[in-house]
C-alpha positions in Angstrom: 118.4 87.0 12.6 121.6 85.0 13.6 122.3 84.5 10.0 121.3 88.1 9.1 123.8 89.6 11.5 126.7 87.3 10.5 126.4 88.3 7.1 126.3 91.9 7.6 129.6 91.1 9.7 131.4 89.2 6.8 130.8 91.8 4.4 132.1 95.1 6.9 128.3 96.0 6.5 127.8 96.7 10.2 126.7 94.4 13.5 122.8 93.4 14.3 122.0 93.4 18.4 119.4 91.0 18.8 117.5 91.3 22.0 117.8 88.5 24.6 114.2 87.6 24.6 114.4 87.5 20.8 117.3 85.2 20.6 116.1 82.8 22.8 112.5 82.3 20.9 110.9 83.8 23.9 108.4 85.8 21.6 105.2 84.0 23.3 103.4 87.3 24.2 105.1 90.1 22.3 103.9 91.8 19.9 105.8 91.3 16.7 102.8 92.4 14.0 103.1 96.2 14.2 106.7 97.4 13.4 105.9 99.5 10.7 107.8 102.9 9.4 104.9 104.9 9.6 104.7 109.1 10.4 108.0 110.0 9.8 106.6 112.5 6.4 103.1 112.5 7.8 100.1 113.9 5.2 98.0 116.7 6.3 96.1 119.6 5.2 98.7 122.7 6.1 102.1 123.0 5.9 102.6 122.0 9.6 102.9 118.4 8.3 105.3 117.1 5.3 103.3 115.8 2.5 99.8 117.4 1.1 97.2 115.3 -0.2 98.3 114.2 -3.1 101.9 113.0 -1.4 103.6 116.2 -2.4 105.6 117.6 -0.3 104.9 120.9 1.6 107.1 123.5 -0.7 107.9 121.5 -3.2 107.0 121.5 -6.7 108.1 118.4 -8.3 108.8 115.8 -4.8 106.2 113.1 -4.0 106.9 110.6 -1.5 105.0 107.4 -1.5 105.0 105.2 1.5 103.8 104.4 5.0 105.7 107.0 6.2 103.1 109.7 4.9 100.2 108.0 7.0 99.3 110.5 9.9 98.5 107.6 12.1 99.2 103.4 12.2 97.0 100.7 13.0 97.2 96.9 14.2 96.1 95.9 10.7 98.8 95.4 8.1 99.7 98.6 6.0 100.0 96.5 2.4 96.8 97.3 1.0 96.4 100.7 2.4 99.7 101.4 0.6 98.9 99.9 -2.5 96.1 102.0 -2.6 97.3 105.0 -2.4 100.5 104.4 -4.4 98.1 103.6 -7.2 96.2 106.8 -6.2 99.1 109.3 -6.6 100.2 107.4 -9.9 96.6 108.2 -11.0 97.5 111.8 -10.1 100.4 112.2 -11.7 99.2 110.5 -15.0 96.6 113.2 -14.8 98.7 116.1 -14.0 101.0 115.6 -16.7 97.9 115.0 -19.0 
């Protein structure tokens, strides 16, 4: 992280805040497994939500978003698989959509 922020001051990119317990090492007892960008285009069934589905977005003809962001709820588990999954699933949609 030390690294990461110096860089992104070199290059004007912006400035990284670490927290104190972070920079110290003190991570014994935190959870650091579960920060995943997940909900922010959640999938549902009606328009309330973002995406339908098949990822599509509510209103939308032609916009798909695929990510973590469209699950409607997170887990403890890592995301990767469930992602991968369903990336491959809308591909498999889209392939057949556009015959």
């Amino acid at each position: 992280m030390r690294i990461f922020g110096l860089k992104l001051g070199q290059n004007g990119l912006g400035r990284l805040k670490v927290e104190a317990w972070f920079a110290k090492g003190n991570v014994k007892g935190r959870v650091l497994y579960g920060w995943h960008h997940m909900g922010a285009t959640r999938m549902a069934r009606t328009a309330r939500r973002v995406v339908d589905a098949n990822c599509r977005m509510f209103g939308l003809d032609n916009l798909y978003i695929a990510g973590s962001s469209v699950f409607p709820t997170s887990g403890c588990a890592n995301p990767t698989f469930t992602l991968l999954a369903m990336t491959i699933r809308l591909a498999d949609h889209l392939k057949a959509k556009d015959g």
